[in-house]
N, CA, C and O atoms as CSV, one atom per row, in Angstrom:
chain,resi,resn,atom,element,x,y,z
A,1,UNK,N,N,72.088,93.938,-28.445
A,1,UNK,CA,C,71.527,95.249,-28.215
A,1,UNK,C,C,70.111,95.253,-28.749
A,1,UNK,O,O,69.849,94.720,-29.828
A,2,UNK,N,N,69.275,95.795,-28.069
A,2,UNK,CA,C,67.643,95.602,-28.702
A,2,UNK,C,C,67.476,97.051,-28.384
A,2,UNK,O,O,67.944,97.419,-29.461
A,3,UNK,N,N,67.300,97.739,-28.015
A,3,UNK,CA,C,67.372,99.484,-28.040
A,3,UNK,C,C,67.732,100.442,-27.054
A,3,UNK,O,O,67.938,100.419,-25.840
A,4,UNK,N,N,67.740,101.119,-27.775
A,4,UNK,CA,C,68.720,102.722,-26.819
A,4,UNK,C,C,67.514,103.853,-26.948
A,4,UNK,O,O,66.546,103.813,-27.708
A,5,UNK,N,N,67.776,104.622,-26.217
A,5,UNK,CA,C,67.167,105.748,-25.923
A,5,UNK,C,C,67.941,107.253,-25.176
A,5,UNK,O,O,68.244,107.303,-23.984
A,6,UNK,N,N,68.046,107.794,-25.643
A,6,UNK,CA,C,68.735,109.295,-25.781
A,6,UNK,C,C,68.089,109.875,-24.268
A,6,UNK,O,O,66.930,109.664,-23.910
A,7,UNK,N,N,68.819,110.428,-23.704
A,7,UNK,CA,C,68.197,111.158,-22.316
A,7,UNK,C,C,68.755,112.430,-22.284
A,7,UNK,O,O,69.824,112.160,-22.832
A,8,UNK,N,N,68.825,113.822,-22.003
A,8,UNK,CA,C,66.778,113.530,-21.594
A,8,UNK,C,C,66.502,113.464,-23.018
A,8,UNK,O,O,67.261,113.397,-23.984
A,9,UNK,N,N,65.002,113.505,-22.905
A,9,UNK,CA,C,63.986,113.408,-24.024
A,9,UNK,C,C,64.160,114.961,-24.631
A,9,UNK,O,O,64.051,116.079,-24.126
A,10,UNK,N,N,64.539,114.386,-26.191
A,10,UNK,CA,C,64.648,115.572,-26.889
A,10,UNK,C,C,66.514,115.856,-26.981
A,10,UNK,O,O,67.017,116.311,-28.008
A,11,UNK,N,N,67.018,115.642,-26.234
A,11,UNK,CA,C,68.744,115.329,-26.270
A,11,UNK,C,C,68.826,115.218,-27.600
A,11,UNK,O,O,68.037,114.735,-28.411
A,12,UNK,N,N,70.548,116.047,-27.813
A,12,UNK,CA,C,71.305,115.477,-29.177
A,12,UNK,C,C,72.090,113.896,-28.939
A,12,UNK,O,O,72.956,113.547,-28.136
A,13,UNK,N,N,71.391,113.181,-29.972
A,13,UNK,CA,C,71.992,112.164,-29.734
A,13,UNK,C,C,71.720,110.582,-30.756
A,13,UNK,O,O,70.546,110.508,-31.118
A,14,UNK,N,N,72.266,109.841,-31.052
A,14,UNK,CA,C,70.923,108.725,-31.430
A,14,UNK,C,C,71.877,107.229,-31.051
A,14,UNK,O,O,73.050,107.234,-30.677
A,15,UNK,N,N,71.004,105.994,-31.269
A,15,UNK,CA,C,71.780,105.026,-30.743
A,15,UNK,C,C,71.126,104.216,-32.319
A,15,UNK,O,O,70.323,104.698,-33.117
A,16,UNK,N,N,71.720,103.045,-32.357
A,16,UNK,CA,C,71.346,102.483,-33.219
A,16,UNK,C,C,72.141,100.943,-32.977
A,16,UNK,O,O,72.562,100.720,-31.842
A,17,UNK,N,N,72.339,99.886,-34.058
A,17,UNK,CA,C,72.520,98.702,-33.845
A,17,UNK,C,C,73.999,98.009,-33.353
A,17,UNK,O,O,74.237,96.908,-32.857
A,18,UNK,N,N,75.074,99.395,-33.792
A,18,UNK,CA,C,76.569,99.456,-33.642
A,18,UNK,C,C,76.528,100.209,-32.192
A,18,UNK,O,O,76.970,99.710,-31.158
A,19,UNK,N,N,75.997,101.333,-32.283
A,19,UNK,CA,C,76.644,101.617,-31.226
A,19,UNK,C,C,75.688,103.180,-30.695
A,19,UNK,O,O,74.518,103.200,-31.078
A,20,UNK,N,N,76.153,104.346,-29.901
A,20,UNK,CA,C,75.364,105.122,-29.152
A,20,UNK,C,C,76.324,106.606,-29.507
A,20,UNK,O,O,77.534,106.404,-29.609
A,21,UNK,N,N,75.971,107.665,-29.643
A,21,UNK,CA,C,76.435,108.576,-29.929
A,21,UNK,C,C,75.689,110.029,-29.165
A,21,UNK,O,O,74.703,110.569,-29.667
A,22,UNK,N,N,76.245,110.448,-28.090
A,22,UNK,CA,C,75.542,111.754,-27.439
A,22,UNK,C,C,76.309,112.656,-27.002
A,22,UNK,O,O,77.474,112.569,-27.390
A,23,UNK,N,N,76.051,113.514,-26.311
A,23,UNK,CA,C,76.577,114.957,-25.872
A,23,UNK,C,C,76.610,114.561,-24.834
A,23,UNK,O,O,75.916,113.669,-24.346
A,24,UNK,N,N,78.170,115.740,-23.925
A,24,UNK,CA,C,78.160,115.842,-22.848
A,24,UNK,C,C,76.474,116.389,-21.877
A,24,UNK,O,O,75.683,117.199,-22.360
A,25,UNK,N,N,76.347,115.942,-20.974
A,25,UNK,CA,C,75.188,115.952,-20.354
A,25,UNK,C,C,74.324,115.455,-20.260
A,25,UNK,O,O,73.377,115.587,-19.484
A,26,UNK,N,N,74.594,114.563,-21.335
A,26,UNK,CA,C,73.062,113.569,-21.898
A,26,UNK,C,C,73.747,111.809,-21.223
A,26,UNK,O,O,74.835,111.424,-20.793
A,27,UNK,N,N,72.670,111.303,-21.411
A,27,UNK,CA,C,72.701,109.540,-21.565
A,27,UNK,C,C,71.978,109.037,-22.614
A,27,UNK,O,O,71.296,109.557,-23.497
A,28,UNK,N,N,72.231,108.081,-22.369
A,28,UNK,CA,C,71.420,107.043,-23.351
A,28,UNK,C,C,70.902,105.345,-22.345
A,28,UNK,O,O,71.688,104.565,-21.808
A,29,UNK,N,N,69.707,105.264,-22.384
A,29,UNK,CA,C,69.199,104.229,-21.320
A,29,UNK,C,C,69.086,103.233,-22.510
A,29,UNK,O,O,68.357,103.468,-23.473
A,30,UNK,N,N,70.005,101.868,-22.372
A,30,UNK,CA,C,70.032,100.563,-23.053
A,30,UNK,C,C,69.350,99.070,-22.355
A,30,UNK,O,O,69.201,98.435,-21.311
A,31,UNK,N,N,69.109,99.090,-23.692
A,31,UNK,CA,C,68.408,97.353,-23.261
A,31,UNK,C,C,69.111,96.719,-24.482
A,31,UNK,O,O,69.287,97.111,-25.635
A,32,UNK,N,N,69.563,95.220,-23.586
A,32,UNK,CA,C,70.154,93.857,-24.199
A,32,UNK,C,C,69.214,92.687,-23.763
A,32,UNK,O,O,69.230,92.238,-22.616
A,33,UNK,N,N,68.472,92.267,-24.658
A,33,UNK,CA,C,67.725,90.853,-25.123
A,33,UNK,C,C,68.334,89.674,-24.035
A,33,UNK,O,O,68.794,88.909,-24.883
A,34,UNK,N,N,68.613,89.084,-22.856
A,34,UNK,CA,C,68.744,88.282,-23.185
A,34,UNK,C,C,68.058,87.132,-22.677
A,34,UNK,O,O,67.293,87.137,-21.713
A,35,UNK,N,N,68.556,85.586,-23.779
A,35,UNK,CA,C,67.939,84.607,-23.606
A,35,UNK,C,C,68.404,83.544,-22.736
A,35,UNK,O,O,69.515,83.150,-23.090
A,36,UNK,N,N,67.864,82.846,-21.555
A,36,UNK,CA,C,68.587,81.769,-21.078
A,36,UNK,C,C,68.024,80.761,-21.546
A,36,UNK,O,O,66.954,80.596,-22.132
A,37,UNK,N,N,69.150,79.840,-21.119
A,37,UNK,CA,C,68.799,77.924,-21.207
A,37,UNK,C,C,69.110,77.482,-20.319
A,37,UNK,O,O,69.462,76.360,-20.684
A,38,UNK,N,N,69.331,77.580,-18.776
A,38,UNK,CA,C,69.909,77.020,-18.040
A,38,UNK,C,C,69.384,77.450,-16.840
A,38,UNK,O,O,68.859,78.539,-17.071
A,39,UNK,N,N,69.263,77.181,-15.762
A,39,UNK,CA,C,68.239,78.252,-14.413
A,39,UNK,C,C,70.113,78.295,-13.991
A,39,UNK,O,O,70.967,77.576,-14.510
A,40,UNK,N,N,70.299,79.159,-13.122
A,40,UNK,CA,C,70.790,79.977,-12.261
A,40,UNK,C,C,71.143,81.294,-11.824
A,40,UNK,O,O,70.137,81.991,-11.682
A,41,UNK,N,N,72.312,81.934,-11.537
A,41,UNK,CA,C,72.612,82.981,-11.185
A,41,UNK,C,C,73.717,83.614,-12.101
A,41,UNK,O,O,74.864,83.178,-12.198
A,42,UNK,N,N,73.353,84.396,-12.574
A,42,UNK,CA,C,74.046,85.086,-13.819
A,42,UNK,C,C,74.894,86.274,-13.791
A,42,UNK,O,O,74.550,87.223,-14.495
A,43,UNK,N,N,76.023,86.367,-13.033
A,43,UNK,CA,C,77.022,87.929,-12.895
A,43,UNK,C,C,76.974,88.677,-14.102
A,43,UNK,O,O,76.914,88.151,-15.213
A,44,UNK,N,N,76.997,89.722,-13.921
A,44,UNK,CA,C,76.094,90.687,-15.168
A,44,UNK,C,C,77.570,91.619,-14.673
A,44,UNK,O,O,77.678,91.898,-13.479
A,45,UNK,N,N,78.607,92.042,-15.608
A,45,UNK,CA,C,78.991,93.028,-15.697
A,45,UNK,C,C,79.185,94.106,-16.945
A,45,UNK,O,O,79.155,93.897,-18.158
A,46,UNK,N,N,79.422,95.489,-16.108
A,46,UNK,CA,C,79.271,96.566,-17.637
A,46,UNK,C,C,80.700,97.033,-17.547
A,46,UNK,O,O,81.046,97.203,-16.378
A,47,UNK,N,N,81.582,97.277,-18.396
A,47,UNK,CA,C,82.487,98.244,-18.993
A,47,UNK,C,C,82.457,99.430,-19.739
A,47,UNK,O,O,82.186,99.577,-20.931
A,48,UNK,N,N,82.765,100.247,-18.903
A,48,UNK,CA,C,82.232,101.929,-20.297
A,48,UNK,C,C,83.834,102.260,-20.461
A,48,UNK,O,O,84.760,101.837,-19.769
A,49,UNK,N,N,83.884,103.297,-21.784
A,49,UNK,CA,C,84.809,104.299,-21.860
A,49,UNK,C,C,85.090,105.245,-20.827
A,49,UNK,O,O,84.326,105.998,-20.222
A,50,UNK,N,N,87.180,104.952,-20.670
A,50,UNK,CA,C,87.475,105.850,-19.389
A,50,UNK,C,C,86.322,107.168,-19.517
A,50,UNK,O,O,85.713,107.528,-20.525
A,51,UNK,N,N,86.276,107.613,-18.423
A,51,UNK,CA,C,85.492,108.829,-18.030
A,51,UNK,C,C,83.940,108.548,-18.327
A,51,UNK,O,O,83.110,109.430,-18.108
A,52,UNK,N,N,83.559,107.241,-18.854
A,52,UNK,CA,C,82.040,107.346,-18.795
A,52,UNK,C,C,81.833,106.851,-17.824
A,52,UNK,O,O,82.753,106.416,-17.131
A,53,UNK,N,N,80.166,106.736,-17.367
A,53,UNK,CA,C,79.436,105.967,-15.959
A,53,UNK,C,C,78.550,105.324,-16.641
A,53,UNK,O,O,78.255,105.544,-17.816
A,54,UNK,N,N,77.892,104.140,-15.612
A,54,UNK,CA,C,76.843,103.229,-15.976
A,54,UNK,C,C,75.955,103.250,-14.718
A,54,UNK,O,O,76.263,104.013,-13.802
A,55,UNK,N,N,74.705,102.334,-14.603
A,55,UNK,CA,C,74.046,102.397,-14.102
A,55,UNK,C,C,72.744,101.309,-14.150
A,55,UNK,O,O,71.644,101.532,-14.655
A,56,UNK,N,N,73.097,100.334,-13.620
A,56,UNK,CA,C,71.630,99.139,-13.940
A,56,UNK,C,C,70.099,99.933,-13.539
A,56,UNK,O,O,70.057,100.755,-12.624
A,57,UNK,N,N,68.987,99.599,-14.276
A,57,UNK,CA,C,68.110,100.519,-14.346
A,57,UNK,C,C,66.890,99.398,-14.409
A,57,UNK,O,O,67.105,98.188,-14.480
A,58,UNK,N,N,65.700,99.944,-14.374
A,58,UNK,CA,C,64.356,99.495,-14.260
A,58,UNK,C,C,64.317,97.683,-13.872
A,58,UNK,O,O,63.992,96.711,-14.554
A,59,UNK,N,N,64.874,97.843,-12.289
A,59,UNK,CA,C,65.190,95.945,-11.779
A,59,UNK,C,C,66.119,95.343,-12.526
A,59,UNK,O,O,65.984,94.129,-12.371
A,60,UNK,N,N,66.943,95.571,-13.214
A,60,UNK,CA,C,68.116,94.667,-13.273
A,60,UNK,C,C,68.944,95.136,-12.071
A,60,UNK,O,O,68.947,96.170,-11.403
A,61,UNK,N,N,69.570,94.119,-12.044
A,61,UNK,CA,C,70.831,93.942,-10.778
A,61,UNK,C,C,71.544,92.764,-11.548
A,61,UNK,O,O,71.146,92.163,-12.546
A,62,UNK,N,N,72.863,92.570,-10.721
A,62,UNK,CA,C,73.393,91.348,-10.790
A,62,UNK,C,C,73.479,90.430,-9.706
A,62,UNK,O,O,73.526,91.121,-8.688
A,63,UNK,N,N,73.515,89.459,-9.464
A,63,UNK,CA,C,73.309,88.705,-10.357
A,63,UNK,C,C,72.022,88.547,-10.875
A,63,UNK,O,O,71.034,88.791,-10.184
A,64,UNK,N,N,71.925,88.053,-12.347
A,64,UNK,CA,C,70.409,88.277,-13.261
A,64,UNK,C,C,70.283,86.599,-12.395
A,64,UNK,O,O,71.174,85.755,-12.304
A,65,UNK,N,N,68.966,86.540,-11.891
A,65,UNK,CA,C,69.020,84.720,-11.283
A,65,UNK,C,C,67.233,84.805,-12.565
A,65,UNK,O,O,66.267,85.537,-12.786
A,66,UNK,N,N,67.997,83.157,-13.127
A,66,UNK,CA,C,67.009,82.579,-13.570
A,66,UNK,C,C,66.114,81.176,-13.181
A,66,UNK,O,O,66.493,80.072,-13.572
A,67,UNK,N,N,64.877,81.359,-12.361
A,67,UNK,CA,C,64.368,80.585,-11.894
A,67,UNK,C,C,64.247,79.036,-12.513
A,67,UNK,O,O,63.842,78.875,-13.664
A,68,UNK,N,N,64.670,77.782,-11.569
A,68,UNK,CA,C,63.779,76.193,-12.573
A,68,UNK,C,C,62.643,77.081,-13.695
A,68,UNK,O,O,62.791,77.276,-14.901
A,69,UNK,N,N,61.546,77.490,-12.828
A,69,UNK,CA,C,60.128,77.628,-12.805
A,69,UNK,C,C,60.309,78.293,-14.191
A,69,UNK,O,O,59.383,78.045,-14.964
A,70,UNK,N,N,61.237,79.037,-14.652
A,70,UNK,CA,C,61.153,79.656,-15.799
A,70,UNK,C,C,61.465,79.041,-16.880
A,70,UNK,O,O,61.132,79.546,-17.952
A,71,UNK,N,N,62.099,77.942,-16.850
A,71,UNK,CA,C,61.999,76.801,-17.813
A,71,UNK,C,C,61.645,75.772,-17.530
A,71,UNK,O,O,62.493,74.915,-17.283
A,72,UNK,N,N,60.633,75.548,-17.476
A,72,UNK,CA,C,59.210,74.620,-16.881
A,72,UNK,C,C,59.425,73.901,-18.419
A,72,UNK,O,O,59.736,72.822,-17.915
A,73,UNK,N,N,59.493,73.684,-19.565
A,73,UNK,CA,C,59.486,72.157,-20.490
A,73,UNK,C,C,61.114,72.304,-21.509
A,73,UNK,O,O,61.898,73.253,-21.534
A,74,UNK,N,N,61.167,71.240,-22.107
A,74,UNK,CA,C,62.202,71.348,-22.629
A,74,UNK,C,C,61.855,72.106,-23.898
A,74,UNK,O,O,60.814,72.001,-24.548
A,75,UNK,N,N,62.882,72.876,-24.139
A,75,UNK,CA,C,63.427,73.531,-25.018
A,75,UNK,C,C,62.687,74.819,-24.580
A,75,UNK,O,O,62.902,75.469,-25.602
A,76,UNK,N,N,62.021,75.591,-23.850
A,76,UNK,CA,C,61.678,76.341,-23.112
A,76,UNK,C,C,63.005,77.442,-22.824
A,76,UNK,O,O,64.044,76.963,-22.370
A,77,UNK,N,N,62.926,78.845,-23.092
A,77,UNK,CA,C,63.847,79.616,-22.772
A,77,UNK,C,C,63.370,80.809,-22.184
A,77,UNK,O,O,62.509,81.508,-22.719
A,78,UNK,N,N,63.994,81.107,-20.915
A,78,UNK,CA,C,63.727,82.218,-20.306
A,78,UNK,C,C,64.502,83.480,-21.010
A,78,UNK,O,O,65.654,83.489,-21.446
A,79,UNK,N,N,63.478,84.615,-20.994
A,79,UNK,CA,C,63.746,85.823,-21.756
A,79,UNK,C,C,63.889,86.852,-20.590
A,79,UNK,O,O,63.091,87.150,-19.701
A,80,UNK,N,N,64.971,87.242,-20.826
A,80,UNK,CA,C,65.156,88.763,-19.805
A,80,UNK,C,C,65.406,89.848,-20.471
A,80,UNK,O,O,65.843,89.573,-21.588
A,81,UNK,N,N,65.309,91.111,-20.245
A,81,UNK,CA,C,65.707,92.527,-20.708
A,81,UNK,C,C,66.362,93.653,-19.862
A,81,UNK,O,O,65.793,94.599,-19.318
A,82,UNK,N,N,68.231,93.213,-19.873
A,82,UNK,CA,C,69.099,93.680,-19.185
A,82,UNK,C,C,68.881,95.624,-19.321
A,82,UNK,O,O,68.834,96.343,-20.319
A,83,UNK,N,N,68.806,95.901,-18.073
A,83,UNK,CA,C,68.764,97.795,-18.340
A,83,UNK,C,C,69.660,98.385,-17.750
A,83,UNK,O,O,70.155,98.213,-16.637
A,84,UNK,N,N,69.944,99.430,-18.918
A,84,UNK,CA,C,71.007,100.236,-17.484
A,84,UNK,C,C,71.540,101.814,-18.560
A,84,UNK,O,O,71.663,101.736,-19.783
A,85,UNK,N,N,71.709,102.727,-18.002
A,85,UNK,CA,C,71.976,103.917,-18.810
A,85,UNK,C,C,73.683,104.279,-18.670
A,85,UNK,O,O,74.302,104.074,-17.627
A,86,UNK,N,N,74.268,104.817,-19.842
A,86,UNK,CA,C,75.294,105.098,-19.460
A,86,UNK,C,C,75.684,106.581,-19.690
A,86,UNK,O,O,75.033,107.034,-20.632
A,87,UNK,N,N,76.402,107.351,-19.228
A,87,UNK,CA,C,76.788,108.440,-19.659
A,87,UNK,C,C,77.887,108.842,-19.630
A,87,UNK,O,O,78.658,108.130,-18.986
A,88,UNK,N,N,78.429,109.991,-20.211
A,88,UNK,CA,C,79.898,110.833,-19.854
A,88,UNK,C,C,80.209,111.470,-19.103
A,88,UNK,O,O,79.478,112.451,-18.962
A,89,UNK,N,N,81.297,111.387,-18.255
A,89,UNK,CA,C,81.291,111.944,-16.775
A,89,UNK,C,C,82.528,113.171,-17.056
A,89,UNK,O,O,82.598,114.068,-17.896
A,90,UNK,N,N,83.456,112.743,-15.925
A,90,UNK,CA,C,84.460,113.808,-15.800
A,90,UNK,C,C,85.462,113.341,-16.837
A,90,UNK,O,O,85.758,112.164,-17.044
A,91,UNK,N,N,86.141,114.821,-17.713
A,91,UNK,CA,C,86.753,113.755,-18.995
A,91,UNK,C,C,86.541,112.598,-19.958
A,91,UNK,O,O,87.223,111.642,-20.329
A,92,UNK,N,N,85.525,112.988,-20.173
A,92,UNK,CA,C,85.520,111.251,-21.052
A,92,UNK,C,C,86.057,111.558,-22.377
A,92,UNK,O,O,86.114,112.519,-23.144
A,93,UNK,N,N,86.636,109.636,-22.290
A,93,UNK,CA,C,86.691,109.712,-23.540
A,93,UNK,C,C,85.980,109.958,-24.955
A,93,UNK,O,O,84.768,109.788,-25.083
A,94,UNK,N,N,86.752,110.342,-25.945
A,94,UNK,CA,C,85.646,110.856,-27.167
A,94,UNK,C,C,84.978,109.442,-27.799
A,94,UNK,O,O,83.841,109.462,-28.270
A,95,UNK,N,N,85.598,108.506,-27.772
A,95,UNK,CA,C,85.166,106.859,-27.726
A,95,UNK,C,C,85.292,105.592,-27.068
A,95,UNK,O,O,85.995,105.489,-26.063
A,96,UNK,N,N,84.756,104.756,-27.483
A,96,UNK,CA,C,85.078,103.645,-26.940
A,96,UNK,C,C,83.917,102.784,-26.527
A,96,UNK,O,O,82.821,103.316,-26.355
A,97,UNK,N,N,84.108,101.248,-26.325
A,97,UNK,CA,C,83.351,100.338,-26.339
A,97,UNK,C,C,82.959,99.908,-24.665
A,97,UNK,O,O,83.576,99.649,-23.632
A,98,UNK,N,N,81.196,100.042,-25.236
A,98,UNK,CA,C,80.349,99.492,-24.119
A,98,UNK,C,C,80.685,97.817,-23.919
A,98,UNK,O,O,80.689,97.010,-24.848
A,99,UNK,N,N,80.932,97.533,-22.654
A,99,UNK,CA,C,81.161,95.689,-23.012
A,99,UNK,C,C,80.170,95.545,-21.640
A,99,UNK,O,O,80.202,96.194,-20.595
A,100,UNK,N,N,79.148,94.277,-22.118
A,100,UNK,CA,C,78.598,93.631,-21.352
A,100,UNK,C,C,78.902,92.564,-21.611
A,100,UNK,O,O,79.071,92.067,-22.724
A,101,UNK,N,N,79.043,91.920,-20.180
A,101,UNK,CA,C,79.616,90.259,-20.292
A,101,UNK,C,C,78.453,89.907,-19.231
A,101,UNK,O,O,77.699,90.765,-18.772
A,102,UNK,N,N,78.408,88.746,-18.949
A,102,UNK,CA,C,77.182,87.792,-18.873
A,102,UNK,C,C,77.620,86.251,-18.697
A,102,UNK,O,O,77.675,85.506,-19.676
A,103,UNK,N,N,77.896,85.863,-17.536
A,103,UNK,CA,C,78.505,84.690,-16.975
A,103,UNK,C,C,77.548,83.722,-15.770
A,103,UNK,O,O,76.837,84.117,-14.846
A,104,UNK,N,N,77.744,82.895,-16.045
A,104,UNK,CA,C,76.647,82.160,-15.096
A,104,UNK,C,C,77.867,81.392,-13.878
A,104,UNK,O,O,78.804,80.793,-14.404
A,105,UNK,N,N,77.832,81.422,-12.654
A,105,UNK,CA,C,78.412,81.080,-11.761
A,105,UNK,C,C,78.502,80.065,-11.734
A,105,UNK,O,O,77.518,79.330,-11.818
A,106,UNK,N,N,79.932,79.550,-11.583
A,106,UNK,CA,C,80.579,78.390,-11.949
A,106,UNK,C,C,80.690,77.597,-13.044
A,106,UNK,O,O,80.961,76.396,-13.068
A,107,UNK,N,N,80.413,78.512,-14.175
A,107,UNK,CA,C,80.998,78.504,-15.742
A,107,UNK,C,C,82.282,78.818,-15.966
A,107,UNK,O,O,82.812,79.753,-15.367
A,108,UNK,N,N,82.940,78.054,-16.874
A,108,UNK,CA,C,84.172,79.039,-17.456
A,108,UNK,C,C,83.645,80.095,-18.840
A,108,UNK,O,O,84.235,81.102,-19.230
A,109,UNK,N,N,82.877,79.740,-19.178
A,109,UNK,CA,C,82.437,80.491,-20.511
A,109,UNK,C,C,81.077,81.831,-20.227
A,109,UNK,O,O,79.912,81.788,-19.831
A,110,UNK,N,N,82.332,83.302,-20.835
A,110,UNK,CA,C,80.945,83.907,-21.040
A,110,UNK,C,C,80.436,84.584,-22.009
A,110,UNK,O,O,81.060,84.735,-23.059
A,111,UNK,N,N,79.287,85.069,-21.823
A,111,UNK,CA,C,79.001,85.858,-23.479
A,111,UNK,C,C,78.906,87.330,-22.924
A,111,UNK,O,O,78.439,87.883,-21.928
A,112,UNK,N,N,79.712,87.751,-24.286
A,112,UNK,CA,C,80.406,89.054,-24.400
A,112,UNK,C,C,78.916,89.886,-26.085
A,112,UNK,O,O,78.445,89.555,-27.172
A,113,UNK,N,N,78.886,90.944,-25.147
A,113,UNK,CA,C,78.585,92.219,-26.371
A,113,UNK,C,C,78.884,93.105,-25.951
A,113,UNK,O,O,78.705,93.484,-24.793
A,114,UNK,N,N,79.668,93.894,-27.228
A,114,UNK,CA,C,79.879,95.275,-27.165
A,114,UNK,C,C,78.882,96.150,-28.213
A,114,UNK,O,O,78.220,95.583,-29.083
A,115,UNK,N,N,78.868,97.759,-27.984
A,115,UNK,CA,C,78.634,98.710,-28.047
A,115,UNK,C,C,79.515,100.027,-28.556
A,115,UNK,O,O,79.837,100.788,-27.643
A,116,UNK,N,N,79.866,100.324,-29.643
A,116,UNK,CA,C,80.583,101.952,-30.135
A,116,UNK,C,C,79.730,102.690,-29.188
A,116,UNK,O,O,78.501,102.656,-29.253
A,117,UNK,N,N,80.596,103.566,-28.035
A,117,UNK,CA,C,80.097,104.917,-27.843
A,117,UNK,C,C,81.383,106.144,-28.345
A,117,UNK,O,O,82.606,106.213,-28.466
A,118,UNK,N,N,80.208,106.952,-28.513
A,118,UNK,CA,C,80.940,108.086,-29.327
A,118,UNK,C,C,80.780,109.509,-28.522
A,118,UNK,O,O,79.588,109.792,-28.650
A,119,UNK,N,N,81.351,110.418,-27.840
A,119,UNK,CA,C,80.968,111.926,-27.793
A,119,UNK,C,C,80.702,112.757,-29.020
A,119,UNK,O,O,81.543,112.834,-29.915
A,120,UNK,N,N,79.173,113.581,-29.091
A,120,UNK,CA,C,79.210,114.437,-29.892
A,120,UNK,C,C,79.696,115.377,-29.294
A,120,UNK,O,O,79.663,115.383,-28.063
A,121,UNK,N,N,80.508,116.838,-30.297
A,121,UNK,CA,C,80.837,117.850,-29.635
A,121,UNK,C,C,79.893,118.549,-29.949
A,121,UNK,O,O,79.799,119.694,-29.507
């Protein structure tokens, strides 16, 4: 997790290094760091708490594709900054964990982070 941001601007809410905490009506727009070592095509999925929504934001999509060209010498690592906002929809739950997973096609191995989201009342 590298930062959160409360929506709209001025919203009750705050995010921090565990996790995201807001009011019905609001979001919070997240960014995750990440680093590759490897060029290809990267399936990017999100998990929210029943009743929340997500949303990939400012050019992320999945698959995240990482060019040769972007690791042009060795030990060279391509840097991306995954976006996407999530919010509380119909019913949500009062908690529960954001999971982004992050798999490169035709890997068995992927990397997992989660996220505490919380409803304020």
């Amino acid at each position: 997790f590298s930062s959160g941001e409360i929506r709209p601007v001025g919203g009750r809410g705050s995010s921090d290094a565990t996790g995201i905490r807001i009011t019905a009506g609001g979001a919070a727009k997240l960014v995750f760091a990440g680093t590759f070592e490897q060029a290809g095509s990267y399936d990017l999925t999100i998990t929210a708490p029943t009743g929340w929504r997500w949303q990939f934001t400012d050019g992320t999509a999945s698959p995240v594709v990482v060019a040769p060209s972007e690791l042009t010498a060795a030990g060279v690592k391509a840097a991306k900054n995954l976006h996407f906002t999530v919010w509380p929809d119909t019913n949500p739950a009062g908690s529960g964990e954001i999971v982004l997973t992050l798999q490169r096609q035709g890997a068995s191995a992927a990397r997992v982070a989660t996220l505490n989201a919380s409803l304020l009342s």
